[in-house]
N, C-alpha and C positions, 0 to 999 in steps of 0.2 A: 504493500500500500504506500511504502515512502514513493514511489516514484510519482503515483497517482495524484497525494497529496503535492508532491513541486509542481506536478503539472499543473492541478486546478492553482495554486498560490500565483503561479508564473501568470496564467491567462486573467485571473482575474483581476490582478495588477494591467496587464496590457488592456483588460477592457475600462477599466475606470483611468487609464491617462485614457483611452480615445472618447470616454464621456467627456471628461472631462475638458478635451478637445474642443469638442461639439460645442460648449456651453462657452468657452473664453470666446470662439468663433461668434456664437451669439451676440455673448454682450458687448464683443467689438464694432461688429453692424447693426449692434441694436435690434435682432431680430427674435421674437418671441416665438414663435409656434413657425411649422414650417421652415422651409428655405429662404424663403423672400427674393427666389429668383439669384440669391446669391451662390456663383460656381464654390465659391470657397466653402460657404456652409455645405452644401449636398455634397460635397466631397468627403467632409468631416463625419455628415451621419451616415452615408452610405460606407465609409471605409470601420464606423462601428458597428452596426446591422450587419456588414459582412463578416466580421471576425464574428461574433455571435453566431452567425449562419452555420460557422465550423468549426469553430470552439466545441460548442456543444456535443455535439455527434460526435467528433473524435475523441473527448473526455469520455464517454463510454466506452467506446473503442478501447481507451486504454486502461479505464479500470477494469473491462474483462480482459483484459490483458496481463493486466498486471495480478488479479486474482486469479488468473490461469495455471498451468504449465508454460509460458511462455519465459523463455531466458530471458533475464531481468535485464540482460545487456541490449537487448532487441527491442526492448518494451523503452529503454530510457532512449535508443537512439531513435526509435520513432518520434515519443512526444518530444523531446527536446527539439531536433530538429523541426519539427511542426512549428514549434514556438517560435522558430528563430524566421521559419517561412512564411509566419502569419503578421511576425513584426516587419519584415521586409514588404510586405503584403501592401498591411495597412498605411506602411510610408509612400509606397507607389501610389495609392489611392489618393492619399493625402498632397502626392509632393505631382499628381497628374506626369506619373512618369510613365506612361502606355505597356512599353517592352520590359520593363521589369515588373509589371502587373501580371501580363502574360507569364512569363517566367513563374513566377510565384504559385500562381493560381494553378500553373501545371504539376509542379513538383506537389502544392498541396493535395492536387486530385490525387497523384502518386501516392504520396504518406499512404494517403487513405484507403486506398485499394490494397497496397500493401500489406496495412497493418487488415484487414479484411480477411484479406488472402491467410494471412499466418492466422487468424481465428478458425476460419473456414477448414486448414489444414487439421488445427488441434480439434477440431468434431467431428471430423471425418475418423480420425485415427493416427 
């Protein structure tokens, strides 16, 4: 469970700076609710809606993972790396860098199949 727990600790730290994001974004343009038409804000809450999007789903992922048979060295280089791919993620989103959005978003589909695929293997047999 130690891995599980750095995981969730790591992510929920990366989602409260991208709230937190969101809200300095706000009161800079002075915008309450919604966008306001501002690129900058809808950048801010779509790059934290999307970490959410996969945060979530691969936290399970890796607590049956981590509660598995799964070699603890497999289980940490999945989520870590995730972590590192979602904070690369959310700065492309943030910083409108296109090609390392891409990049990001591919490697994350990756993780995730991967770590899938190694559950999938440990039910099978």
């Amino acid at each position: 469970m130690v891995i599980f727990n750095l995981y969730v600790i790591c992510c929920v730290l990366l989602l409260t700076i991208l709230a937190m994001n969101v809200s300095r974004v706000r009161m800079t343009e002075k915008i309450g609710n919604g966008d306001g038409g501002s690129k900058t804000l809808r950048a801010a809450i779509r790059s934290h809606g999307n970490a959410l999007e996969f945060v979530i789903p691969f936290a399970l992922l890796v607590l049956a993972l981590d509660l598995g048979d799964t070699d603890k060295g497999l289980v940490a280089f999945l989520a870590f790396n995730f972590i590192l791919v979602r904070i690369a993620h959310a700065w492309s989103m943030i910083g409108l860098l296109f090609k390392l959005r891409q990049v990001t978003a591919a490697v994350t589909y990756l993780l995730m199949v991967l770590g899938c695929g190694v559950l999938a293997r440990q039910l099978i047999g």
